[in-house]
C-alpha positions, 0 to 999 in steps of 0.5 A: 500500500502506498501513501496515496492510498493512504490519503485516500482511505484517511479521507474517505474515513472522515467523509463516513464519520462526517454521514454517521454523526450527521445521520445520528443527530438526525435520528435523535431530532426526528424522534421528537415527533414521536417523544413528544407529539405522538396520540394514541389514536395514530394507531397507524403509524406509531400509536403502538409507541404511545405508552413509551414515550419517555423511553423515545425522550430518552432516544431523543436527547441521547441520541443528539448529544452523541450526533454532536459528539461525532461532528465534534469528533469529525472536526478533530479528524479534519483538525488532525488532533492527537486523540482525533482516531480514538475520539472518534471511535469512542463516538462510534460505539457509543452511536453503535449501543444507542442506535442498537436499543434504538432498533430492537426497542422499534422493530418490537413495539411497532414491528418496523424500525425505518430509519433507525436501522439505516442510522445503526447499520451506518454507524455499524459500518463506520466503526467497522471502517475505522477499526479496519484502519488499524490493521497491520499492513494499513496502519502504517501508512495512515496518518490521523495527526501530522500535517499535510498539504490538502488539508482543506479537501477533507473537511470540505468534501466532508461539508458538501457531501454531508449537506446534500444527505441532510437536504433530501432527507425527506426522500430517503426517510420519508416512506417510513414518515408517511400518514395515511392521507399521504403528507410526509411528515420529514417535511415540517423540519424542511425549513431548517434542514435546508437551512443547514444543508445550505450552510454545509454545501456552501461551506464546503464548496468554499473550502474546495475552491480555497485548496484549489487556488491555493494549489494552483496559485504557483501555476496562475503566478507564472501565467500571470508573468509570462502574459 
């Protein structure tokens, strides 16, 4: 393995770790409908989760607060912090456990646990990933904490793919968040989802173009001269 392939991997590290916090924040604000709006009579849908309802509470500040842990741990991973890998897998188990009681508790009470599972099956995968980094023969080439040239393309990448998952919430979320007149209920959280995705794609874009010129700024330099 050469250290290219390690760049490669170390990115696509931080871009899955940046999915999984933003997927596991999302989980634990969407379950607010359910923790705190639910009747009984929306027996339909998840009416059947009416008696636990401070079990769902729980989900909700839990489960965000380990979303905000992740992003904090991406931020260290962009960052190249010293304690950034192990942060980041603390993160992981810790998004693993919850996101685990979180799908057997809804595949029970209600027999479907759409999208809890996709949240535990990702953080399931990232952590796989992570831990897949430390193996003998790959380890070596990685590099979680010294500098290097390109540092913005991770973060920046990271920010833009991160805000277009948060921006089509609704269609990949929104069949399992249905009433029987057909509204999708994602949709009552579009306006800050936008919000905030715009921030990322925006953000991230910004920082793709900021590496870009800064790479070819010797290039344009000379260009400049020779006009």
């Amino acid at each position: 393995m050469n250290k290219e392939l390690g760049k490669t991997l170390r990115l696509v590290a931080i871009i899955l770790m940046g999915l999984t916090a933003a997927f596991t924040l999302l989980s634990g604000v969407g379950t607010s409908c359910v923790a705190f709006f639910i009747k009984r009579e929306y027996k339909f849908a998840f009416g059947a989760l009416y008696d636990y309802r401070w079990l769902y509470q729980t989900f909700v500040f839990v489960t965000a607060f380990i979303g905000l842990v992740g992003i904090w741990a991406t931020n260290q991973l962009v960052r190249r912090k010293r304690t950034a890998y192990r942060d980041a897998v603390i993160s992981l188990l810790l998004g693993v456990t919850i996101s685990g009681i979180h799908y057997y508790a809804s595949q029970t009470l209600r027999g479907e646990a759409a999208p809890t599972n996709i949240v535990f099956f990702t953080n399931v995968f990232t952590l796989l990933f992570f831990l897949l980094l430390k193996l003998p023969g790959i380890h070596d080439y990685i590099n979680f904490t010294e500098p290097e040239d390109g540092a913005d393309i991770a973060g920046g990448l990271t920010a833009f793919i991160t805000g277009l998952f948060v921006i089509t919430t609704a269609l990949w979320i929104g069949p399992s968040h249905m009433s029987q007149g057909g509204e999708n209920w994602v949709l009552v959280l579009q306006l800050p989802l936008s919000a905030v995705s715009l921030v990322l794609i925006i953000g991230g874009l910004r920082n793709l173009i900021k590496e870009y010129l800064r790479q070819n700024a010797p290039e344009v330099s000379a260009l400049n001269k020779e006009a």
